[in-house]
C-alpha positions as a printed Julia matrix, in Angstrom:
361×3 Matrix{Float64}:
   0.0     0.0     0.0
   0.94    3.43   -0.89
   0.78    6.06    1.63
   0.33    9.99    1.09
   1.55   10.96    4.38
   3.14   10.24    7.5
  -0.22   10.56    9.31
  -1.97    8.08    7.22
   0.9     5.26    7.78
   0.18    6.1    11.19
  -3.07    5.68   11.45
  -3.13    2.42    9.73
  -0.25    1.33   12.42
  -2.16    2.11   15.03
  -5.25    0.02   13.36
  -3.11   -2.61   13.19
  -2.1    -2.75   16.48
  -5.86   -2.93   17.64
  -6.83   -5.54   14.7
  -4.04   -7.75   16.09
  -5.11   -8.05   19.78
  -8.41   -8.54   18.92
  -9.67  -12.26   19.51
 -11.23  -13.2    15.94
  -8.61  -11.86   14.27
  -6.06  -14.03   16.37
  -7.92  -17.45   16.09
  -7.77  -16.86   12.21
  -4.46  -17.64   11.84
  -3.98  -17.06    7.76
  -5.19  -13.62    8.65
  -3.52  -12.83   11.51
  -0.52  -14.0     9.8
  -0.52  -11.81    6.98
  -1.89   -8.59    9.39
   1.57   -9.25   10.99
   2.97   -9.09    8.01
   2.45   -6.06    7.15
   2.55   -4.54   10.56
   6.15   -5.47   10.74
   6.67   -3.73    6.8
   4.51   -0.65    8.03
   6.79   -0.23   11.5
   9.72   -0.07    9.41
   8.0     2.7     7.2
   6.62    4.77   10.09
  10.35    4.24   12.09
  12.36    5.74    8.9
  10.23    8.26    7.86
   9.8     9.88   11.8
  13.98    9.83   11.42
  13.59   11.13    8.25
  11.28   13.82    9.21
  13.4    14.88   12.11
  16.59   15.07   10.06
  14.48   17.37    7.61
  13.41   19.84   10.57
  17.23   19.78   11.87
  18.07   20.93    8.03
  15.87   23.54    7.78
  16.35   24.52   11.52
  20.12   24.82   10.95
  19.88   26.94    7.71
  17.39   29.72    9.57
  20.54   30.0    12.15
  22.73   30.37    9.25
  20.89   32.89    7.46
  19.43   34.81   10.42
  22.48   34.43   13.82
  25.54   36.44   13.67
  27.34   34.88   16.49
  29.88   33.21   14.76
  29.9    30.08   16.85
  26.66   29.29   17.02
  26.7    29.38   12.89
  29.69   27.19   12.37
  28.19   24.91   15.25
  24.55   25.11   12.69
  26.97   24.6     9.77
  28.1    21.1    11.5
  24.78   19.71   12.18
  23.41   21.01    8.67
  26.0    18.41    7.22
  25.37   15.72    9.49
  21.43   16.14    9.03
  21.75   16.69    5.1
  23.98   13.86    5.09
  21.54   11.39    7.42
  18.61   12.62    4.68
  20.05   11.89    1.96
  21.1     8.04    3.1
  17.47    7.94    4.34
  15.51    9.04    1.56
  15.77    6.28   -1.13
  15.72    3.48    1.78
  12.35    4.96    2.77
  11.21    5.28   -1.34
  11.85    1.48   -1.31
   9.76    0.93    1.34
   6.69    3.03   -0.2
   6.64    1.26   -3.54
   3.56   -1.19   -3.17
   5.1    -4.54   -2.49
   4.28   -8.04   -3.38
   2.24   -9.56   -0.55
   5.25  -12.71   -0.23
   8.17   -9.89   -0.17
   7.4   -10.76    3.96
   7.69  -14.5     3.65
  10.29  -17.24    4.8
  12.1   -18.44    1.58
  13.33  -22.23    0.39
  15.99  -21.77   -1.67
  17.53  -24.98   -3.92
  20.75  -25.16   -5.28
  21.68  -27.68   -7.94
  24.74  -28.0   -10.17
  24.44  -27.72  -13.79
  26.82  -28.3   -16.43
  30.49  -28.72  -15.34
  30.48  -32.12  -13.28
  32.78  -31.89   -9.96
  33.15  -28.44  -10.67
  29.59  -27.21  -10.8
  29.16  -29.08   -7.63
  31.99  -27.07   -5.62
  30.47  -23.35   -7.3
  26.89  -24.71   -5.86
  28.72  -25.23   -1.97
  30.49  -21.77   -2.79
  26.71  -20.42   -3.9
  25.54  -21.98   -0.75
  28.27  -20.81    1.53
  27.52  -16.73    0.03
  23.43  -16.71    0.52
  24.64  -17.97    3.95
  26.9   -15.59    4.65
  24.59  -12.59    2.97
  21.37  -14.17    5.86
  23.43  -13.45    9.18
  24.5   -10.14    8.24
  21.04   -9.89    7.72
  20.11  -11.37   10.63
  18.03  -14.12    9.24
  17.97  -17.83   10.32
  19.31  -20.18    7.63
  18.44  -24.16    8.15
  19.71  -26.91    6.29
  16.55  -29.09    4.86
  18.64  -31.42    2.49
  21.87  -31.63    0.63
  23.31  -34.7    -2.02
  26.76  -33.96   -1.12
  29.7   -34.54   -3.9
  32.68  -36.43   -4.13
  34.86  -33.78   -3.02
  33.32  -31.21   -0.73
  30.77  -29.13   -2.86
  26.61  -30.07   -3.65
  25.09  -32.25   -6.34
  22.03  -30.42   -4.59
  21.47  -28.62   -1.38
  17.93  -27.17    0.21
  17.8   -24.81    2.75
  15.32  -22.51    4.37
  16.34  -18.93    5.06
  13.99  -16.98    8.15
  13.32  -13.49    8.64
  12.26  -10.36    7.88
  12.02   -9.23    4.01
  13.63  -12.49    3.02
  11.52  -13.26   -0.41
  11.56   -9.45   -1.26
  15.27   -9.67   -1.05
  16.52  -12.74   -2.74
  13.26  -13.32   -5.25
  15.9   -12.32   -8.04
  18.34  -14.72   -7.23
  16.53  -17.34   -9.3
  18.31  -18.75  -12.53
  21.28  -20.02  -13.94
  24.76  -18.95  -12.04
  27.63  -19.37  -14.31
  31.32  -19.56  -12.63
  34.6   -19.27  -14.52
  37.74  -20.0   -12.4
  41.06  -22.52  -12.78
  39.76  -25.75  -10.85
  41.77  -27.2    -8.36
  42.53  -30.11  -10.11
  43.18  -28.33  -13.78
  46.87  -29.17  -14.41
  47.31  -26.71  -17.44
  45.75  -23.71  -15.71
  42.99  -23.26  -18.18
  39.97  -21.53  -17.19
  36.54  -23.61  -16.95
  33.34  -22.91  -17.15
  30.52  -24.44  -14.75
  26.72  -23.46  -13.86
  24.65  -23.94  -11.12
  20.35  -23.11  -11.09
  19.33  -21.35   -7.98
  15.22  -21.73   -7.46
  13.72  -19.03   -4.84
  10.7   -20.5    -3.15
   8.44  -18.24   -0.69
   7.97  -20.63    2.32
   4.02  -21.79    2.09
   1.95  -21.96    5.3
   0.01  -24.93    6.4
  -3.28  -23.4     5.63
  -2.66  -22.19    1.99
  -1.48  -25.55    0.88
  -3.63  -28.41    2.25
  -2.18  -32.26    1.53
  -4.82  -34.72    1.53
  -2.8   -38.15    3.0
  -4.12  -39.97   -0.32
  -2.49  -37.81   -2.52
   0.73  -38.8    -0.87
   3.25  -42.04   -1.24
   5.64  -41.34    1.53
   8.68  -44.4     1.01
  11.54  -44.27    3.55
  15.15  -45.48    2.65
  18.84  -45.73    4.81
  20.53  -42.34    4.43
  23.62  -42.14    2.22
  26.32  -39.69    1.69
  29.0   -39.47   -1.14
  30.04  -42.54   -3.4
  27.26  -45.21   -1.03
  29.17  -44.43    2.21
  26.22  -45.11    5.05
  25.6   -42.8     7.3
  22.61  -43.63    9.11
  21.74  -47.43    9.81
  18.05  -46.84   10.11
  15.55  -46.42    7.44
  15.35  -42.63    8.42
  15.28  -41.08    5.1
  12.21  -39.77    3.49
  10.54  -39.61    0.08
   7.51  -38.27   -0.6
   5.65  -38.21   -3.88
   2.89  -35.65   -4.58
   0.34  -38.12   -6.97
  -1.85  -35.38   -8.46
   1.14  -33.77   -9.69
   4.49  -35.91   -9.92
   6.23  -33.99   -7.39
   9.21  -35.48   -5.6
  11.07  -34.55   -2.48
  13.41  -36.26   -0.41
  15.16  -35.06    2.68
  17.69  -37.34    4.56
  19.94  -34.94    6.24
  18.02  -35.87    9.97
  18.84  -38.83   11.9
  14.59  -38.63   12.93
  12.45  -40.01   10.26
  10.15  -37.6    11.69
  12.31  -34.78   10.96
  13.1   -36.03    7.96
   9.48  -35.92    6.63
   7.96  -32.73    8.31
  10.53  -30.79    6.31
   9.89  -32.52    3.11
   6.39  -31.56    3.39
   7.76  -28.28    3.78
   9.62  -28.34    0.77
   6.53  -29.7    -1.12
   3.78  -27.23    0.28
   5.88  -24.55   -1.41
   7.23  -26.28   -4.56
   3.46  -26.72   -4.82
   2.55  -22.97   -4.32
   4.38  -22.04   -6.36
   3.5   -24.18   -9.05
  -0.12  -23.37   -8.47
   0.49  -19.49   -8.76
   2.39  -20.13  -12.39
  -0.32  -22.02  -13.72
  -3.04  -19.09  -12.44
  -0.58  -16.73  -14.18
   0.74  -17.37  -17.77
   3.12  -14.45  -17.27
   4.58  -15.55  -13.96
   5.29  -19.32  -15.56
   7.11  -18.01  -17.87
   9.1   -15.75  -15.81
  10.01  -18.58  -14.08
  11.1   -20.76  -16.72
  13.18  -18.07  -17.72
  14.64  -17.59  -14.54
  15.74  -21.17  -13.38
  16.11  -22.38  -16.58
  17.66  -26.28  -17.06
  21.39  -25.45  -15.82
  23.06  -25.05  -19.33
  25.73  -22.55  -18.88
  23.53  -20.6   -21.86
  20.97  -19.83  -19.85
  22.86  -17.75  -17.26
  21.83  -14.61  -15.73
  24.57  -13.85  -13.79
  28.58  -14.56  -14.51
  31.38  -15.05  -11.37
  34.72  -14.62  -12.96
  37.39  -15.66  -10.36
  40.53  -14.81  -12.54
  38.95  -10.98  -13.56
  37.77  -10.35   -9.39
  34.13   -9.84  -11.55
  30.46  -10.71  -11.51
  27.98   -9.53  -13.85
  24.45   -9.48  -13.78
  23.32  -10.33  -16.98
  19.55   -9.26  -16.91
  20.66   -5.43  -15.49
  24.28   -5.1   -17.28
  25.61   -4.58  -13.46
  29.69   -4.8   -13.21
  31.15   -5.45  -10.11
  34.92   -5.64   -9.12
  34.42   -7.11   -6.05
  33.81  -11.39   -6.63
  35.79  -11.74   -3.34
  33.41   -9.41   -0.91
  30.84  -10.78   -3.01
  30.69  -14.07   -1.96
  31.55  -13.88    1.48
  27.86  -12.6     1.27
  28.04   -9.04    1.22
  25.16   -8.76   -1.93
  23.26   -5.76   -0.8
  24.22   -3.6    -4.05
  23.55   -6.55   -6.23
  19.97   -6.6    -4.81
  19.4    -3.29   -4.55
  20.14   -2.89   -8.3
  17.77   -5.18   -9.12
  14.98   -4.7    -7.14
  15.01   -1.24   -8.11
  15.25   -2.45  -11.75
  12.25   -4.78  -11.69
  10.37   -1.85   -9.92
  11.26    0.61  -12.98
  13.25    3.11  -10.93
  10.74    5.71  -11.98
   9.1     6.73   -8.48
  10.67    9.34   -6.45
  10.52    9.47   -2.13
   8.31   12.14   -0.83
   9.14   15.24   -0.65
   8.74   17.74    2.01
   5.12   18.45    1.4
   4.47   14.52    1.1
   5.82   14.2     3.92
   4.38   16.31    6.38
């Protein structure tokens, strides 16, 4: 929701406050849910634009001294804080724009993320533990939660595939572009000649789904259970603790075997599923959005890529915005804000400015 004025977000705050104390509203737990949602989003909004308002009345505070005071002291003491203020304003501004563009309602949710690697053998495998290792890294300085929910580990070290569920706030809104093919170019470990290969790995984004949006009926599901494994047959469980579920009505397939609980094992499997199902239920209500996807993740063929890691070169480059970095190192210890910044301000046009004074008031 857009907002005309600080007043307004206020006001529907407050609402929100009352709406989510009140006793229907808390034994409807979809709705409650999503009124939490966006009381969270909406505190954020109100919080930066109260700090943005204040910086604005120190500005304009500071320039009257200027213009009007003739002690000398007192002006170069305004001139100071009329920096600092200007400064704080200007940092504040396009952080507080972001937050006024209408959002998707899932921008809030929990996020699955799968990593798989493509083309490249070994190789790929190592870049997808490297991709794995950066969205990692990128969560706790964000202060999210990350949790493991499966992983088919490879010969040496890296992921045939690894599942993982990041927690938080913002988490979808933030890494919903990180979906596609992820190409790498670097001198493998065990490349005699020092020649430079080329590898992919597909990175699908899944908004968590809740319980109640995604009902599975126990007949639509075969649930078999199987010993655990890890790389080249080794055991590494002795009980049938592994899970595989298959969703009938549509094919689906997860398996999870990273728990030593069969329990465990199947309750996040079913997580996995709920939202591989959501979100194959919101591409087939939505032509565009299918497509969109199946442009995005693609099959793992380093021609699909949307974004290149060139170790030798220090680069990555988005393909979809024409974004250049210099930075691969910083990158993927996990520090991605620009990278998602760029492009959530790219798939939002970039045409709406942050209100203004008079907006504001």
């Amino acid at each position: 929701m857009m907002y005309a004025s600080l007043t307004e977000a206020e006001t529907r705050l407050e609402e929100l406050y009352g709406l989510l104390s009140d006793p229907g509203v808390i034994a409807d737990s979809a709705r409650f849910q999503e009124l939490a949602r966006e009381n969270s989003h909406l505190e954020q909004i109100v919080g930066l634009w109260r700090e943005l308002e204040a910086a604005r009345r120190t500005v304009a505070d500071a320039e009257d001294i200027i213009a009007r005071d003739e002690d000398a002291e007192l002006v170069e003491l305004a001139r100071s804080e009329l920096e600092a203020a200007s400064s704080r304003a200007a940092e504040l501004e396009p952080r507080l724009h972001e937050l006024l563009i209408p959002r998707d309602p899932d921008d809030s949710r929990n996020t699955i993320v799968e990593i798989r690697a493509g083309t490249g053998g070994e190789e790929a495998a190592l870049f997808a533990a490297d991709l794995y290792r950066m969205y990692a890294r990128f969560a706790e300085r964000q202060g999210w939660r990350t949790e493991v929910m499966n992983t088919s580990p490879s010969e040496r070290g890296g992921f045939r595939e690894i599942t993982f569920l990041v927690s938080g706030t913002d988490v979808y809104g933030q890494l919903r572009y990180e979906s596609g093919v992820h190409r790498v170019q670097r001198v493998p470990e065990t490349e005699a000649q020092g020649r430079i290969h080329t590898s992919a790995a597909s990175v699908a984004i899944l908004p968590e789904a809740e319980e109640v949006e995604v009902e599975l009926a126990p007949e639509d599901l075969r649930v078999d259970v199987f010993r655990s494994s890890g790389p080249g047959g080794q055991s590494v469980n002795t009980t049938d603790s592994a899970v595989r579920i298959t969703h009938l009505p549509t094919g689906l397939v997860v398996s999870c075997q990273d728990e030593k609980s069969q329990h465990k094992n199947k309750a996040k499997a079913l997580k996995i599923l709920r939202s591989r199902l959501l979100k194959r239920l919101r591409s087939e209500q939505a032509a565009e959005e299918a497509a969109e996807r199946r442009t995005m993740v693609g099959s793992g063929d380093r021609s699909a890529k949307i974004r290149t890691y060139n170790y030798p070169q220090n680069r990555l480059t988005d393909h979809r915005i024409g974004l250049t970095l210099y930075a691969l190192q910083n990158i993927l210890e996990g520090e991605l804000a620009e990278i998602i910044g760029a492009l959530r301000l790219a798939a939002r046009g970039g045409a709406e400015s942050a209100p203004g004074r008079e907006d504001a008031a």
